[in-house]
NUDO-167658 format. One record per atom (N, C-alpha, C): residue number from 1; residue in three letters; atom name; x, y, z. Coordinates in steps of 0.001 Angstrom, whole numbers. Layout:
NUDO-167658
+-----+------+------+---------+---------+---------+
|  nr | rest | atom |      px |      py |      pz |
+-----+------+------+---------+---------+---------+
| NUM |  ALA |   CA |       X |       Y |       Z |
...
+-----+------+------+---------+---------+---------+
//
This chain:
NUDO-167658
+-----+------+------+---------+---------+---------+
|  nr | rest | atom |      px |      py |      pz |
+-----+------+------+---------+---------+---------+
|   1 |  UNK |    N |    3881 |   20976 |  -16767 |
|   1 |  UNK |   CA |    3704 |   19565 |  -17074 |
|   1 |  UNK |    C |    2531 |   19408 |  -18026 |
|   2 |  UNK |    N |    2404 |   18250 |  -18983 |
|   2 |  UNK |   CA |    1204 |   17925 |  -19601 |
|   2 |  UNK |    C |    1070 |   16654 |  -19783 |
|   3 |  UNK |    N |     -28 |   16372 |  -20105 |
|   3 |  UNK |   CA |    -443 |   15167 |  -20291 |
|   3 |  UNK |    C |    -366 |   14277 |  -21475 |
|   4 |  UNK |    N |     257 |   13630 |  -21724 |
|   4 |  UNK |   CA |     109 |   12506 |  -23384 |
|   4 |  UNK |    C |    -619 |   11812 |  -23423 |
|   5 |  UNK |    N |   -1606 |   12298 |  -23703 |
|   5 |  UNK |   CA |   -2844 |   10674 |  -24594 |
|   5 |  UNK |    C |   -3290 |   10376 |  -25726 |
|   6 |  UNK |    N |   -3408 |    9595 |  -26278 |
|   6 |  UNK |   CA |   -3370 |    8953 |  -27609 |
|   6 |  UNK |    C |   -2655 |    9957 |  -28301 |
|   7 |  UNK |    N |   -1683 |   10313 |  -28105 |
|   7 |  UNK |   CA |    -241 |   11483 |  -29066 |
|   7 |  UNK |    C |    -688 |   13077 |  -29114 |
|   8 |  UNK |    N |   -1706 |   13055 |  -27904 |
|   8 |  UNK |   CA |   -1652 |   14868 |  -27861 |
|   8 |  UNK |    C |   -1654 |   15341 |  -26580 |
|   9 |  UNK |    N |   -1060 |   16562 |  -26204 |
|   9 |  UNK |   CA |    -393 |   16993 |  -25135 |
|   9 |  UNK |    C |   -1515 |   17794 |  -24655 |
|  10 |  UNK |    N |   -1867 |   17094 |  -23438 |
|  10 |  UNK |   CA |   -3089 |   18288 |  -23060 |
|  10 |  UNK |    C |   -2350 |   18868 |  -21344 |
|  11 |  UNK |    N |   -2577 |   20044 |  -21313 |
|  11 |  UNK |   CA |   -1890 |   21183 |  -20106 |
|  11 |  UNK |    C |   -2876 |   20425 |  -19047 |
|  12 |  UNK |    N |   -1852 |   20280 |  -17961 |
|  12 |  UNK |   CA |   -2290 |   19903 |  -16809 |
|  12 |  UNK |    C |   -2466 |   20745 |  -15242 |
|  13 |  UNK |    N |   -3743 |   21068 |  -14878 |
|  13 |  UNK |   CA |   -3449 |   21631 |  -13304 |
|  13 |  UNK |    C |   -4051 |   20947 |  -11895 |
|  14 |  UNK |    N |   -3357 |   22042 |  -11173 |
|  14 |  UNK |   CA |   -3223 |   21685 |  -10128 |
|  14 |  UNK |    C |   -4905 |   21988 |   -9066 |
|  15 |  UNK |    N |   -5464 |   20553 |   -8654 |
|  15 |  UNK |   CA |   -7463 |   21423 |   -8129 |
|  15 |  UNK |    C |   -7478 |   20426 |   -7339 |
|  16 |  UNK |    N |   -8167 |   20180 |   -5970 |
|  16 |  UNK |   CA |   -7991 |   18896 |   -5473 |
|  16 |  UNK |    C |   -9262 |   18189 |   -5920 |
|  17 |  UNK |    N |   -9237 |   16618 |   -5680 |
|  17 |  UNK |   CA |  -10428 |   16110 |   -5668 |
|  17 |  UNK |    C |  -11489 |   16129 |   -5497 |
|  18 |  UNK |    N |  -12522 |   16403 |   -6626 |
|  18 |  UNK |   CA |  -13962 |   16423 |   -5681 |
|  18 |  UNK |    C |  -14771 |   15598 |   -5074 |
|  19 |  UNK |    N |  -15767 |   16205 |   -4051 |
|  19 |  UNK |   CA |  -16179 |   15204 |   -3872 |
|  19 |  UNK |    C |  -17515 |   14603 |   -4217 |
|  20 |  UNK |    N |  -18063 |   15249 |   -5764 |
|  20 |  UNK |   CA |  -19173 |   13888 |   -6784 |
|  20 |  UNK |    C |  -18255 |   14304 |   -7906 |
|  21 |  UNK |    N |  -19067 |   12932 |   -8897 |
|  21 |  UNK |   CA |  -18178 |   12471 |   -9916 |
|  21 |  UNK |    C |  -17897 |   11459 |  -10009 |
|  22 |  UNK |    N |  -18117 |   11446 |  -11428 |
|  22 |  UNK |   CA |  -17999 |    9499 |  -11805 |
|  22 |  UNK |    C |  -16544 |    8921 |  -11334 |
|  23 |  UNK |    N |  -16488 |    8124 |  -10690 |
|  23 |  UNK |   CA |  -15360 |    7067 |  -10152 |
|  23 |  UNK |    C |  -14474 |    6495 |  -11316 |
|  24 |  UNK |    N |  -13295 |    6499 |  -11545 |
|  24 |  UNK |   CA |  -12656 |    6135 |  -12342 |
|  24 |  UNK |    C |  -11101 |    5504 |  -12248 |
|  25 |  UNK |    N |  -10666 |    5031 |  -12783 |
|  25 |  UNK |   CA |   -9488 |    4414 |  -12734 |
|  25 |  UNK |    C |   -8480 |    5028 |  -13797 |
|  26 |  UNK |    N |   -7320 |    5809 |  -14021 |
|  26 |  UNK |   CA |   -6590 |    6026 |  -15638 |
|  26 |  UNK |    C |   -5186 |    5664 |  -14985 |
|  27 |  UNK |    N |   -4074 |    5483 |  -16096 |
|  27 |  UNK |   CA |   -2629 |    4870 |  -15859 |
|  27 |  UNK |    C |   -2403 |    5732 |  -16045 |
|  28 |  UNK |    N |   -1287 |    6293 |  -15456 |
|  28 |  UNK |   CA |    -122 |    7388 |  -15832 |
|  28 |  UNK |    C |    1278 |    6801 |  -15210 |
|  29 |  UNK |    N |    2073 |    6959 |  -16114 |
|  29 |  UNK |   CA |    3155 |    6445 |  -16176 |
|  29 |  UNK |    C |    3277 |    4858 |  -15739 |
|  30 |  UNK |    N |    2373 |    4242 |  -16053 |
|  30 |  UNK |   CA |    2553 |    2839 |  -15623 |
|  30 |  UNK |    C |    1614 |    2648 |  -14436 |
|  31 |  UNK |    N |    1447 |    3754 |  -13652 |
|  31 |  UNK |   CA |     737 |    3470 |  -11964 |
|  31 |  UNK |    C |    -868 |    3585 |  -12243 |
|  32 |  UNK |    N |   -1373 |    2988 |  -11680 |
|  32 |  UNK |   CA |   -2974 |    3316 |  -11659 |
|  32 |  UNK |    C |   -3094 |    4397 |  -10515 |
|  33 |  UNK |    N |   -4068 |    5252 |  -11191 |
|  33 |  UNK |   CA |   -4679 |    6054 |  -10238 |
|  33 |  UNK |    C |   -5987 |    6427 |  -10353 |
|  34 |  UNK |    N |   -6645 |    6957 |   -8957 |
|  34 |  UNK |   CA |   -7502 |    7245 |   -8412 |
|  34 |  UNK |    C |   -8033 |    7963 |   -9084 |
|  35 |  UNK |    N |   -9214 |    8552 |  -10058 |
|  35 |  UNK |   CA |   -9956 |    9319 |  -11063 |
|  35 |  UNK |    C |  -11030 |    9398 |  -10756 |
|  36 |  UNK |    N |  -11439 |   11007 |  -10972 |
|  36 |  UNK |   CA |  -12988 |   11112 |  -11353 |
|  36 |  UNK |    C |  -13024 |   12179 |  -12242 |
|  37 |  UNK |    N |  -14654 |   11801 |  -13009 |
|  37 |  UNK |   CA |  -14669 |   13110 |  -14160 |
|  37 |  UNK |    C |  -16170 |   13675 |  -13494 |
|  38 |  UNK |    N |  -16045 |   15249 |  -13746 |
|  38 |  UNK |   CA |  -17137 |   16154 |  -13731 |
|  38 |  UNK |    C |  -17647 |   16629 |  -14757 |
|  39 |  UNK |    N |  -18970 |   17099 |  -14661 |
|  39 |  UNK |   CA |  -19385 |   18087 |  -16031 |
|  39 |  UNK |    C |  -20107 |   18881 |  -15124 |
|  40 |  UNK |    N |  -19830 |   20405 |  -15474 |
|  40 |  UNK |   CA |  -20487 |   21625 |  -15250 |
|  40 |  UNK |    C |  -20613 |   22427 |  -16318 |
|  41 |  UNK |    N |  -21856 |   22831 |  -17029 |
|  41 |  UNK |   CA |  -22617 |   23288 |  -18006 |
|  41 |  UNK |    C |  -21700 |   22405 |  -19484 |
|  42 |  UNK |    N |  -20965 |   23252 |  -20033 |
|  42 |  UNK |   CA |  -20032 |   23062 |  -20986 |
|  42 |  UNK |    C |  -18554 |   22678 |  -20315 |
|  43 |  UNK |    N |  -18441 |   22463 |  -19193 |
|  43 |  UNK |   CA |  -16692 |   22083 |  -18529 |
|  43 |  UNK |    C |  -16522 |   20743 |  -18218 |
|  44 |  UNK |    N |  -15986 |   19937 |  -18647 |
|  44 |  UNK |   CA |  -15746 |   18894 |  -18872 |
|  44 |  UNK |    C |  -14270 |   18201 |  -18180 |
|  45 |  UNK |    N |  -14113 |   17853 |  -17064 |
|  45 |  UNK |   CA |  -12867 |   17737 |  -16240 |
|  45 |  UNK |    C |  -12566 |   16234 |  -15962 |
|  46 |  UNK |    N |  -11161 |   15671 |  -15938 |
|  46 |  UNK |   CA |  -11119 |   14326 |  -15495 |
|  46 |  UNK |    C |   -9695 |   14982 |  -14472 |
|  47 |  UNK |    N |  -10032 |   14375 |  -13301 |
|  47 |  UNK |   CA |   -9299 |   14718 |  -11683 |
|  47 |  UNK |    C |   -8674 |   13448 |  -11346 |
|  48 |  UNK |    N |   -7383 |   13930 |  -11120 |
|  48 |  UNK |   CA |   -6780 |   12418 |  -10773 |
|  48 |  UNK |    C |   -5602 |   12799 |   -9542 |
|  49 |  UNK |    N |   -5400 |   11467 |   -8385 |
|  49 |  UNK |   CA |   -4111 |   11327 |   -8183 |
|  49 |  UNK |    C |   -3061 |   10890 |   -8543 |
|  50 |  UNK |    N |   -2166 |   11506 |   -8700 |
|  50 |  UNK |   CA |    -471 |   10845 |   -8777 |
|  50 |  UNK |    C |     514 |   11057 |   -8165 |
|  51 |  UNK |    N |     743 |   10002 |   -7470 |
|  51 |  UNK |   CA |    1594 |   10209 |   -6193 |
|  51 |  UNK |    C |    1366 |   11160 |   -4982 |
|  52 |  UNK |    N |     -99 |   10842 |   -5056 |
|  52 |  UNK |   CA |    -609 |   11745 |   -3843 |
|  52 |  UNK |    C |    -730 |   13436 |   -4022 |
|  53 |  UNK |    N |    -457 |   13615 |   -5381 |
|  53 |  UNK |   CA |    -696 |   14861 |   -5704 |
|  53 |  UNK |    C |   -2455 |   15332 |   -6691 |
|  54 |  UNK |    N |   -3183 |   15807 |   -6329 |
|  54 |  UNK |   CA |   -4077 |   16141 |   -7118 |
|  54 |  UNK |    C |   -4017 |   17061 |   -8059 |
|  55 |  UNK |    N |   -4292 |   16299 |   -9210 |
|  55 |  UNK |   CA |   -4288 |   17316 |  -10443 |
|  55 |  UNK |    C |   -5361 |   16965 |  -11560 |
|  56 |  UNK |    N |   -5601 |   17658 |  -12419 |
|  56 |  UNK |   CA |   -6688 |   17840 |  -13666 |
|  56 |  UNK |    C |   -6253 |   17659 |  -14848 |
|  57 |  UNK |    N |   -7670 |   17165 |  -15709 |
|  57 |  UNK |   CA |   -7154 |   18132 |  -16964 |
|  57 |  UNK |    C |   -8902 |   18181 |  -17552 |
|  58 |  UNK |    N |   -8675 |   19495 |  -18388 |
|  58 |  UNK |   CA |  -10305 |   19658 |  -18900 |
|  58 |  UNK |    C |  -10764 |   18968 |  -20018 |
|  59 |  UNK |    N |  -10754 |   17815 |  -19918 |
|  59 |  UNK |   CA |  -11296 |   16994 |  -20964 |
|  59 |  UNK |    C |  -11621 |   15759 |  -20140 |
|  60 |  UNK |    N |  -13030 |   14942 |  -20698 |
|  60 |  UNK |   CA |  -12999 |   13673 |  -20276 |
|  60 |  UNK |    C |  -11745 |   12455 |  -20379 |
|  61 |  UNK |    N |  -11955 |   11672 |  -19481 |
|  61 |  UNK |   CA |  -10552 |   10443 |  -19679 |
|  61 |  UNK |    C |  -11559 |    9265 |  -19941 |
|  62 |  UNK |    N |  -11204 |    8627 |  -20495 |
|  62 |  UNK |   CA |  -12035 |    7192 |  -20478 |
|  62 |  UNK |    C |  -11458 |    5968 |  -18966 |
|  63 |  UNK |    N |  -12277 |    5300 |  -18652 |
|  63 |  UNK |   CA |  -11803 |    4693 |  -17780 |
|  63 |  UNK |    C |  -10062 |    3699 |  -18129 |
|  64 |  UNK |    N |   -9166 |    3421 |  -17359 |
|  64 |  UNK |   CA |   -8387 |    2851 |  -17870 |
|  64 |  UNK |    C |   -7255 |    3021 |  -19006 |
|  65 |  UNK |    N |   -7773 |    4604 |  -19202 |
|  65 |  UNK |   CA |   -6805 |    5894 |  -20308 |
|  65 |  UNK |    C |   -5228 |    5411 |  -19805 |
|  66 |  UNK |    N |   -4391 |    5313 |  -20359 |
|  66 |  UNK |   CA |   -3533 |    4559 |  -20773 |
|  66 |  UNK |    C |   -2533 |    6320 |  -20821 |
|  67 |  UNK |    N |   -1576 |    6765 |  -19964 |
|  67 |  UNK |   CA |   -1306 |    8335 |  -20056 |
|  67 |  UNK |    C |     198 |    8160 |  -19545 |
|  68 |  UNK |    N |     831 |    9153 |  -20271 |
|  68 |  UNK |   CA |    2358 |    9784 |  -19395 |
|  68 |  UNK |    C |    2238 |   10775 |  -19233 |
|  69 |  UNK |    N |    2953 |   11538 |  -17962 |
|  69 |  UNK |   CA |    3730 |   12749 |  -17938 |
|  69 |  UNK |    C |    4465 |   13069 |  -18656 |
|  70 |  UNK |    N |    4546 |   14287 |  -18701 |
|  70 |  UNK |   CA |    5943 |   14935 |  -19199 |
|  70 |  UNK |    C |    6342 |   15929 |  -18543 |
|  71 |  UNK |    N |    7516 |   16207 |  -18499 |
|  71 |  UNK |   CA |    8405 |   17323 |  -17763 |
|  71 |  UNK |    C |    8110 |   17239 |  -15909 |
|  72 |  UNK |    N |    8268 |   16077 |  -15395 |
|  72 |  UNK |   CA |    7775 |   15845 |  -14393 |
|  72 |  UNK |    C |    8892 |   16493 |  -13456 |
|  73 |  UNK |    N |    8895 |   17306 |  -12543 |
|  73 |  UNK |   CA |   10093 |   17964 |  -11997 |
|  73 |  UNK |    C |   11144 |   16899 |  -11037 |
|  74 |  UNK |    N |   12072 |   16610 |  -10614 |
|  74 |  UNK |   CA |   12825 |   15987 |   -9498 |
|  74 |  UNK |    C |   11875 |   15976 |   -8391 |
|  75 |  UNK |    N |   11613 |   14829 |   -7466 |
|  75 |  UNK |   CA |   11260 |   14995 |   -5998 |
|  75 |  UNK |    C |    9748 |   14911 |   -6448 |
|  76 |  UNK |    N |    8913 |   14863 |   -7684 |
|  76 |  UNK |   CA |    7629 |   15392 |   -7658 |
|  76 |  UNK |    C |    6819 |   14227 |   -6785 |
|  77 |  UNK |    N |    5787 |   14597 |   -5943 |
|  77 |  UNK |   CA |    4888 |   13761 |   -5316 |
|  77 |  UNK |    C |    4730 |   14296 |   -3806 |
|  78 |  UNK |    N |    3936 |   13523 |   -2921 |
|  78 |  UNK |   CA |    3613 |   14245 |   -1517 |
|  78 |  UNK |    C |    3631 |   12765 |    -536 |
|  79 |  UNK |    N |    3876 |   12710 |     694 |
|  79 |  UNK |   CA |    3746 |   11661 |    1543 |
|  79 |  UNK |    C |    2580 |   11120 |    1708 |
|  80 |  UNK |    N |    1427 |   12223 |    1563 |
|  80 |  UNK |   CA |     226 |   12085 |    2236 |
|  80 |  UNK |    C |   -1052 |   12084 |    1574 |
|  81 |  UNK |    N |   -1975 |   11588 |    1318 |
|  81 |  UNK |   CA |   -2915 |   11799 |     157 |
|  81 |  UNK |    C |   -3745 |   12763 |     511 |
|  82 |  UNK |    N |   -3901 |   13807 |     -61 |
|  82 |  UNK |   CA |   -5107 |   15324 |      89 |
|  82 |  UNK |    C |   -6197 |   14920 |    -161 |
|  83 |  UNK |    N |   -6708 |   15430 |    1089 |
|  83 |  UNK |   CA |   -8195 |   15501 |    1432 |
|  83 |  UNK |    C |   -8934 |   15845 |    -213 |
|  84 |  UNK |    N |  -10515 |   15305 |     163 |
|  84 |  UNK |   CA |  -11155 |   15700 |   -1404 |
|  84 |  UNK |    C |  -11493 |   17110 |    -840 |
|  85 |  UNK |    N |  -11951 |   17891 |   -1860 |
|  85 |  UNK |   CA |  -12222 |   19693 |   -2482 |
|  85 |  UNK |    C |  -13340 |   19988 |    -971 |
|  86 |  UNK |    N |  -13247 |   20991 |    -499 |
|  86 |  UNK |   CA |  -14620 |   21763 |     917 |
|  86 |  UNK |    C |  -15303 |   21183 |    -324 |
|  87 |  UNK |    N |  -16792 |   21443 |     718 |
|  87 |  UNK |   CA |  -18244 |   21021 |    -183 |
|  87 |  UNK |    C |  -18087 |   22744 |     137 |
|  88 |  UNK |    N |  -18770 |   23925 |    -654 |
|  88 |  UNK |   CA |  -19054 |   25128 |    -952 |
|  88 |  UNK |    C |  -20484 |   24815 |    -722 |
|  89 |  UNK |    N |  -21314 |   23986 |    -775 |
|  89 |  UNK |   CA |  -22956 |   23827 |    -485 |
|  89 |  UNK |    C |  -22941 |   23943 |    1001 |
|  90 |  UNK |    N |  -23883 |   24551 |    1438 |
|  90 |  UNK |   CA |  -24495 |   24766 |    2923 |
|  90 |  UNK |    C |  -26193 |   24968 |    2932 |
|  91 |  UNK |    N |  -26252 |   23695 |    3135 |
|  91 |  UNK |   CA |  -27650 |   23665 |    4175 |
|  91 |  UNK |    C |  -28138 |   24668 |    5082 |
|  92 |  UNK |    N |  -29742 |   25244 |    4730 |
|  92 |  UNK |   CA |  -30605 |   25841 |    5627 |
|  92 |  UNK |    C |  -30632 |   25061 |    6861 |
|  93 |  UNK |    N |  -30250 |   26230 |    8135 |
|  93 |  UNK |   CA |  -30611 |   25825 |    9417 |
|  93 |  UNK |    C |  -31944 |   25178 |    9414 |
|  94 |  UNK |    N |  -31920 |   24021 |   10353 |
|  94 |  UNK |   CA |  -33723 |   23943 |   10806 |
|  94 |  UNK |    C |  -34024 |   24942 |   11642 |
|  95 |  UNK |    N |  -35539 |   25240 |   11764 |
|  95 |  UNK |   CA |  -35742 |   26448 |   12395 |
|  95 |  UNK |    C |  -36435 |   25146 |   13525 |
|  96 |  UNK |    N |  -36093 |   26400 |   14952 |
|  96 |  UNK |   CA |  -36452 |   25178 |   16100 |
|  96 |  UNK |    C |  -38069 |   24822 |   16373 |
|  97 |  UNK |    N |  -38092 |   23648 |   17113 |
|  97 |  UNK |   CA |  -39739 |   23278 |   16698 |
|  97 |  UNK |    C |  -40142 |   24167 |   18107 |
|  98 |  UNK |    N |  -41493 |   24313 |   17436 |
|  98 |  UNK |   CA |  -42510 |   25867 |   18640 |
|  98 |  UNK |    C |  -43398 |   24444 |   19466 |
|  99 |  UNK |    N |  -43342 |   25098 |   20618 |
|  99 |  UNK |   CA |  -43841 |   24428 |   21601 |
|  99 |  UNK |    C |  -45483 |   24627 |   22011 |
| 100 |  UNK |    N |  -46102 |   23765 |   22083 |
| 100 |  UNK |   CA |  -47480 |   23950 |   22107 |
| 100 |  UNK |    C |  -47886 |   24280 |   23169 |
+-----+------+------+---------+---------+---------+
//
């Protein structure tokens, strides 16, 4: 599948939602959906749902990006909306307080 915006086809995958990142809104195929964009060093990502499916693409979206699918398969979508991405960060234990 890829993405059409303003007349160029950008490759689309499959990453779930994270959870920081600017809040966003983009259309695809007519539906509004749920968006956010990341930046890590030079990677530049806008994350979206459609139809309860989470997917990407590595470029910023502007809010309200105006987008179609293409080659969307039969049946595509999920009942249920997927959880956002594990946090991979883990917090230092507290160490227990010493008793006087």
């Amino acid at each position: 599948m890829n993405l059409i915006y303003e007349g160029r086809s950008i490759p689309i995958f499959s990453y779930a939602m994270p959870r920081v990142g600017r809040a966003l809104t983009i259309v695809v195929n007519g539906v509004e959906c749920e968006a956010a964009t990341t930046k890590w060093q030079e990677f530049r990502n806008t994350y979206f749902l459609y139809k309860n499916v989470s997917l990407f693409v590595k470029e910023h979206l502007p809010a309200g990006a105006d987008c179609r699918l293409e080659d969307i398969p039969d049946g595509f979508g999920a009942l249920v909306k997927p959880p956002v991405r594990k946090s991979y960060y883990t917090p230092k234990p507290k160490e227990p307080e010493k008793a006087i």
